[in-house]
C-alpha positions in Angstrom: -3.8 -24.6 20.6 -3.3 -24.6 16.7 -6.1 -23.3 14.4 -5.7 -24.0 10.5 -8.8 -22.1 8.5 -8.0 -24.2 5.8 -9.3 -27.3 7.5 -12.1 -25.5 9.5 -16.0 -25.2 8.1 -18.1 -22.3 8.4 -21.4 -21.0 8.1 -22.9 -21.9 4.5 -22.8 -19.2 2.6 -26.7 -19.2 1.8 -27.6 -19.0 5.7 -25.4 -15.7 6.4 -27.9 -13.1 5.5 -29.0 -11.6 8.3 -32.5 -9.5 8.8 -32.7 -5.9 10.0 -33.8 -7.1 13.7 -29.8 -9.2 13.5 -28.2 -6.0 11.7 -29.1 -3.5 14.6 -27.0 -4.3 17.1 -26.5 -2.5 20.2 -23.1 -0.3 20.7 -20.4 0.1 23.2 -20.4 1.8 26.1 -19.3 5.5 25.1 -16.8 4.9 28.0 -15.9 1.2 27.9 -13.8 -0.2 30.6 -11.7 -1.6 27.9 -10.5 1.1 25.4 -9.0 -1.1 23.0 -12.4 -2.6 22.3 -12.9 0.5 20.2 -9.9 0.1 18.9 -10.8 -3.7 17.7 -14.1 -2.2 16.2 -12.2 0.5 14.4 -9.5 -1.8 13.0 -12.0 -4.3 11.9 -13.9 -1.9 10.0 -11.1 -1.0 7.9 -10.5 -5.0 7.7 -14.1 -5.2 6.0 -14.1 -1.8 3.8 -10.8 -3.1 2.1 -12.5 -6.7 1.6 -15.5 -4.9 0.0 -13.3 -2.6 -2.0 -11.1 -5.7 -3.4 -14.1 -7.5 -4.2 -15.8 -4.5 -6.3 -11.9 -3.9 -8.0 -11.7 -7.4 -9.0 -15.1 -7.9 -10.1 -15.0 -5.1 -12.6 -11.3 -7.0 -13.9 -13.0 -10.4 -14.2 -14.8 -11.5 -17.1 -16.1 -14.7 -15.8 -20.1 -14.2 -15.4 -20.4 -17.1 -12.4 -17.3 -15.8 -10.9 -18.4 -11.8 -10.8 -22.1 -13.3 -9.1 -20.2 -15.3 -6.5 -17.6 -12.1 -6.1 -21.2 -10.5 -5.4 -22.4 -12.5 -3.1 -19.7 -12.8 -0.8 -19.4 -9.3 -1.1 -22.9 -8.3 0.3 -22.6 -10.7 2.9 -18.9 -9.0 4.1 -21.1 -5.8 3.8 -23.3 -7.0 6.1 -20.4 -7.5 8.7 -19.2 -4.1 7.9 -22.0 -2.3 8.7 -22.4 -4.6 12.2 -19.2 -3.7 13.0 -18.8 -0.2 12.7 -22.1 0.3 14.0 -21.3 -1.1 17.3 -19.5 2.5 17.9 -21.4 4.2 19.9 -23.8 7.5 18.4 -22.6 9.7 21.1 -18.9 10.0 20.1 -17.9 13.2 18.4 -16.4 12.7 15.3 -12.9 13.8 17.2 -13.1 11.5 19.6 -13.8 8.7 16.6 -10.5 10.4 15.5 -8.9 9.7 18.6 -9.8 6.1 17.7 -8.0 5.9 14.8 -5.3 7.2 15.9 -4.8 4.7 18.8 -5.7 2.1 16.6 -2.6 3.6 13.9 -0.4 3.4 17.1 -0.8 0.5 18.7 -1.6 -2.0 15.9 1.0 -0.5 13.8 3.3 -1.0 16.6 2.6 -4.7 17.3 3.2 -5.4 13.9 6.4 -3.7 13.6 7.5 -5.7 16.8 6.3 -9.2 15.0 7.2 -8.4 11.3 10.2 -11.4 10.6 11.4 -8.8 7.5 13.6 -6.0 8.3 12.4 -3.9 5.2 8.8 -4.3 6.0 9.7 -3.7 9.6 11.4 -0.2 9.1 8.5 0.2 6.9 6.2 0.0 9.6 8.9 1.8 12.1 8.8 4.6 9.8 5.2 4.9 9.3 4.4 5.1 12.9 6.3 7.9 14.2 4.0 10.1 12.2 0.9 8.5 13.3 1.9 8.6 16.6 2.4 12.3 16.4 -1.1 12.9 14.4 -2.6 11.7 18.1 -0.5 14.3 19.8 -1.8 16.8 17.1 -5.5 15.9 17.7 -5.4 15.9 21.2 -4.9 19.5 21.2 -7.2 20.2 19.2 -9.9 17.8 21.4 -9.4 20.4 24.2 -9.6 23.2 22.1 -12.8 22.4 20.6 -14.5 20.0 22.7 -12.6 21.3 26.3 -12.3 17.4 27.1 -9.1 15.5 27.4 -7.7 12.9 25.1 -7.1 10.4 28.6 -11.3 10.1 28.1 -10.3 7.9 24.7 -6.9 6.5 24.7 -7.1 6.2 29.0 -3.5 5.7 30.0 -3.2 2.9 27.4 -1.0 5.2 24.8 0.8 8.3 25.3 0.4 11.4 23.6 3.5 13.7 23.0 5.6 14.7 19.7 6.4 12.2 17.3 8.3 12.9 13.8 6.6 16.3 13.5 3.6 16.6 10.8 5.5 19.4 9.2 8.3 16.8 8.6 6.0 14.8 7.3 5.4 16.1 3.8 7.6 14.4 1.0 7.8 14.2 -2.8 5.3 11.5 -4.3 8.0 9.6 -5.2 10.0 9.2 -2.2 6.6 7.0 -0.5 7.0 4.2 -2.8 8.9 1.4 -1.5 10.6 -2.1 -2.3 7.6 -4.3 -2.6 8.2 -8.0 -1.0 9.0 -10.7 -3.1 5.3 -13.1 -3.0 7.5 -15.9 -4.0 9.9 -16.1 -0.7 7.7 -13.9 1.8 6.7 -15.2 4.1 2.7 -15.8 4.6 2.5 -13.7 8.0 4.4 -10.8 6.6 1.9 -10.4 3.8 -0.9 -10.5 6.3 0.7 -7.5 7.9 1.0 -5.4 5.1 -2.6 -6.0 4.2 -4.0 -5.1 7.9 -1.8 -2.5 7.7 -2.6 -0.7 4.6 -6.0 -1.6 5.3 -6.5 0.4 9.0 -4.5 3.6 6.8 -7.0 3.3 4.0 -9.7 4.0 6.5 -8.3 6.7 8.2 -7.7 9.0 4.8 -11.1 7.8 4.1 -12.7 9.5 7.2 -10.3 12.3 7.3 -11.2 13.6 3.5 -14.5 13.6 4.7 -15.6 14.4 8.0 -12.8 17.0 7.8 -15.1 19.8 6.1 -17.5 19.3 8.7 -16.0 21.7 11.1 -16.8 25.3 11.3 -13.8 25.8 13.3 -11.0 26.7 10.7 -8.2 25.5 12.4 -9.9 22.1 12.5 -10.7 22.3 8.9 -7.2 23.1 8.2 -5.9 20.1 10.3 -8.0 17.7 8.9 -7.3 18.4 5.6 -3.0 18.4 6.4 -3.3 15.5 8.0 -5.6 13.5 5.6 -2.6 14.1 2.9 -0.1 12.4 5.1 -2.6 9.2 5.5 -2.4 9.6 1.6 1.5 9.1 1.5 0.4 6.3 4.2 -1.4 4.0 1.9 1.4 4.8 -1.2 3.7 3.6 1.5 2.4 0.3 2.7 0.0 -0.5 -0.9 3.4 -0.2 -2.6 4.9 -3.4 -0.1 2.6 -5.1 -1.7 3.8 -7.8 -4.5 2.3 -6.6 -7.7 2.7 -9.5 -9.3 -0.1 -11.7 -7.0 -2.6 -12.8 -9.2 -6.5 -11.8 -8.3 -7.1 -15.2 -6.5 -3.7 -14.9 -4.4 -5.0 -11.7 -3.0 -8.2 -12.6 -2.4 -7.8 -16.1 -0.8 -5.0 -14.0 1.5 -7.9 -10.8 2.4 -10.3 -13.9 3.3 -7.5 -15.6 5.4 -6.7 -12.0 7.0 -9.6 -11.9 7.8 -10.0 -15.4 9.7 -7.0 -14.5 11.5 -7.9 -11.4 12.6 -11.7 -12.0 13.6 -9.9 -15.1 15.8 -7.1 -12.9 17.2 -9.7 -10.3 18.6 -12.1 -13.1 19.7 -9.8 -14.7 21.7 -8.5 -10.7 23.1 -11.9 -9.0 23.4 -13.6 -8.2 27.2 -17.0 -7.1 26.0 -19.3 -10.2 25.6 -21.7 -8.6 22.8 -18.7 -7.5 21.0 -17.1 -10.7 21.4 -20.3 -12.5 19.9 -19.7 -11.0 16.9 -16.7 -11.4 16.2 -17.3 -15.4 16.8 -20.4 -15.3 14.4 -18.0 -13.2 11.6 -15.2 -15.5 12.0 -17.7 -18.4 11.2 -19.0 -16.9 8.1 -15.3 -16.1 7.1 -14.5 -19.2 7.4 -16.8 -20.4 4.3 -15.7 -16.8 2.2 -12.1 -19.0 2.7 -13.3 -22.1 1.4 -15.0 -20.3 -1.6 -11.7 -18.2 -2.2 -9.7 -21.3 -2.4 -12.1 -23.3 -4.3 -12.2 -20.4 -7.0 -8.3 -20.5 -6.9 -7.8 -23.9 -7.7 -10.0 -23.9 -10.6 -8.8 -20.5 -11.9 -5.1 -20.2 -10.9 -4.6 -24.0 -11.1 -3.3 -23.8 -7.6 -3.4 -24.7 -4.7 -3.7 -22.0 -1.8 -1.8 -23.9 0.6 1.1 -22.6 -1.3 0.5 -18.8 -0.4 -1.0 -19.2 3.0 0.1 -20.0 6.5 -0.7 -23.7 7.3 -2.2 -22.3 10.8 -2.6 -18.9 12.2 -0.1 -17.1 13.7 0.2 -15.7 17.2 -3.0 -13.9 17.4 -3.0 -9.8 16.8 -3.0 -8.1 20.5 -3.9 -4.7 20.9 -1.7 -3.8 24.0 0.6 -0.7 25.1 3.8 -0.3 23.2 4.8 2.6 25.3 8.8 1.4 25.6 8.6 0.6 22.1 7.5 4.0 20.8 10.1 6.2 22.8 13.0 4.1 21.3 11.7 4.3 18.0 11.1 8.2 19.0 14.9 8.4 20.6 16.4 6.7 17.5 14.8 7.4 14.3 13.0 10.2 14.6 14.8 12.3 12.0 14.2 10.2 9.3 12.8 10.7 6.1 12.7 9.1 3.0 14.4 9.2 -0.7 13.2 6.6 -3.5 13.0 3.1 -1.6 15.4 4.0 1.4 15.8 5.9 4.0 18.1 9.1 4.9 18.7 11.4 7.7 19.6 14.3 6.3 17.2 16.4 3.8 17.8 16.2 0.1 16.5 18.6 -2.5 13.0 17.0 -3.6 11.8 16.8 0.5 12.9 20.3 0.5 11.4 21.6 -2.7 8.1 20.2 -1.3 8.5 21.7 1.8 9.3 25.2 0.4 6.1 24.7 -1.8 3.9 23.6 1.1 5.1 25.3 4.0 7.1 28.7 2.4 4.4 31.3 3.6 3.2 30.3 6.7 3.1 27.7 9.8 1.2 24.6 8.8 -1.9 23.3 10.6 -0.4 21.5 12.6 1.8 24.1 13.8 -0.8 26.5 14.8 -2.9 23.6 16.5 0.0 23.2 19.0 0.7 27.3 19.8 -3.3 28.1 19.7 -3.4 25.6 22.5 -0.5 27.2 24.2 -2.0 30.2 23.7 -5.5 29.3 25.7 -4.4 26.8 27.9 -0.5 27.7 28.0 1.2 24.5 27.6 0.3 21.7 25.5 -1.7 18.9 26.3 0.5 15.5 26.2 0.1 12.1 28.1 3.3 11.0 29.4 3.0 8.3 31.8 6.8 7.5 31.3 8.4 10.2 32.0 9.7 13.3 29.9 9.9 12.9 26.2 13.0 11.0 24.9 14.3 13.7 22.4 15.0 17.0 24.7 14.4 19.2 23.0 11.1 18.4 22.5 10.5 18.7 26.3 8.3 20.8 27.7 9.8 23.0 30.9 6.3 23.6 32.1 4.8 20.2 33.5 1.3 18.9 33.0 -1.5 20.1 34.7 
């Protein structure tokens, strides 16, 4: 069954405020039966921060008085939402185990959307980008058991593994080498550019936590971690902002976060297991609906065009949240040594990657490093999750099996 936004009607605008009785809602279960419920909460929390934050960075480029009051309030109202759905995580969770969250979220919605991306630039893009994520879960699971003496299955379940990816060390590369090729807004098409805006949306987030909950810690290897890691989710979002056509006008990007938005809010409605959970995303989806209609209205009278030229004239196979286990290991047996250099990629290290590897790593281990043989050292062995069998790259076997 086909759904075109474009033709559907939401809630009026001036009946979505909702009172402080409707704003405290009632969280997940800290152990859902369903982990990727947390994972839908997580990624559509970075869904609404990058909304807000478009709306605030176009509002202070628009000099149009009515237009910067609507811009407003839309924007509280998407506030609203945000604040419903990230508050649906539960209290109990440890900031790590939030982390864990991401993490997953990085993995296996980073994943999907390589597998669906039509564009094989965008899709290495999203290729590349994973393999480090993938191995930031592998990092923090260590640390989980470390600090907290609980394992990482309590999060992720046997949904997503946890071993190596392209090592975090690896991962450190001149400024320059994470811009890419943006797409061409003229001939990409409209599904692509929703990727690359849920994408760079779910990385904003995480460098957002990770700068700061990361000084929270007393333990310093955590601290450390947090802070080494958070730098990588920086390169993340000059990676996959810089797909991005800069030539999109204000109103292109907004009416396509508004439809992003539609489409994802349907996607996880027609996915999610928890009824509360899926109640909201329902109600949102109806209240996006109308942000659409208002985007598109301000487009035509502002653009003088018509938004059915830049958007998809129905959604697209909803977003899943599912394992992507086969997936990961080939991308793990094939491109793991990979790096970047201006736009491209390369296998082999060239002089800027190691110039900023000699000034970041020249006097000692890195963080995550030490994370790995501090584990070894109380636990010895690692933790990992390999429901699969060993690790596709053999050297990065371990010879001692899990407990």
């Amino acid at each position: 069954m086909t759904f075109n936004p474009l033709a559907e009607k939401g809630i009026p605008l001036g009946s979505q405020i909702r009172n402080w009785r409707e704003l405290n809602v009632e969280p997940i279960d800290p152990e859902p039966p369903d982990p990727y419920t947390r994972c839908r909460i997580i990624a559509m929390n970075g869904i609404e921060v990058e909304s807000i934050l478009f709306s605030h960075q176009f509002a202070r480029h628009c000099p149009d008085d009515q237009l910067r009051r609507e811009l407003a309030e839309i924007r509280y109202v998407e506030s609203q939402q945000q604040r419903v759905v990230n508050w649906l995580l539960p209290p109990v969770a440890s900031v790590l185990e939030t982390t864990l969250g991401y993490e997953q979220v990085a993995v296996d919605l980073t994943s999907w959307v390589a597998r669906m991306e039509p564009d094989a630039y965008l899709r290495q893009a999203y290729e590349f980008g994973v393999l480090e994520d993938f191995d930031h879960l592998y990092r923090y699971a260590n640390l989980y058991e470390m600090i907290e003496h609980r394992k990482a299955e309590k999060i992720v379940d046997q949904l997503t593994e946890v071993m190596p990816g392209r090592p975090t060390v690896a991962e450190h590369r001149h400024p320059a080498d994470n811009v890419r090729t943006p797409y061409d807004r003229a001939t990409t098409s409209p599904l692509s550019k929703l990727h690359a805006l849920t994408i760079l949306s779910a990385e904003q987030q995480v460098m957002s936590y990770y700068m700061n909950v990361g000084p929270q810690y007393m333990e310093p290897i955590a601290r450390q971690l947090y802070q080494e890691i958070s730098l990588i989710e920086q390169q993340h979002v000059t990676h996959y902002e810089s797909l991005v056509d800069p030539g999109e006008t204000w109103f292109e990007q907004w009416v396509n976060h508004e439809y992003n938005e539609c489409y994802l809010y349907y996607s996880f409605f027609e996915q999610e297991t928890d009824p509360k959970v899926k109640a909201v995303w329902e109600l949102h989806l109806n209240m996006e609906l109308e942000h659409l209609q208002l985007a598109c209205d301000a487009m035509r009278r502002h653009d003088g065009r018509d938004p059915a030229e830049v958007l998809a004239p129905e959604l697209p196979d909803p977003v899943r949240f599912e394992p992507n286990k086969q997936f990961l290991r080939h991308l793990i047996a094939t491109q793991l040594d990979l790096t970047t250099l201006g736009a491209g990629y390369v296998r082999e290290a060239h002089e800027r990657f190691t110039q900023m590897q000699e000034a970041l790593n020249g006097e000692q281990k890195p963080p995550s490093e030490r994370v790995i043989d501090e584990h070894r050292e109380l636990f010895g062995t690692e933790y990992r999750i390999e429901t699969e069998g060993p690790h596709p790259v053999e050297r990065l076997r371990i010879k001692d099996r899990q407990r």
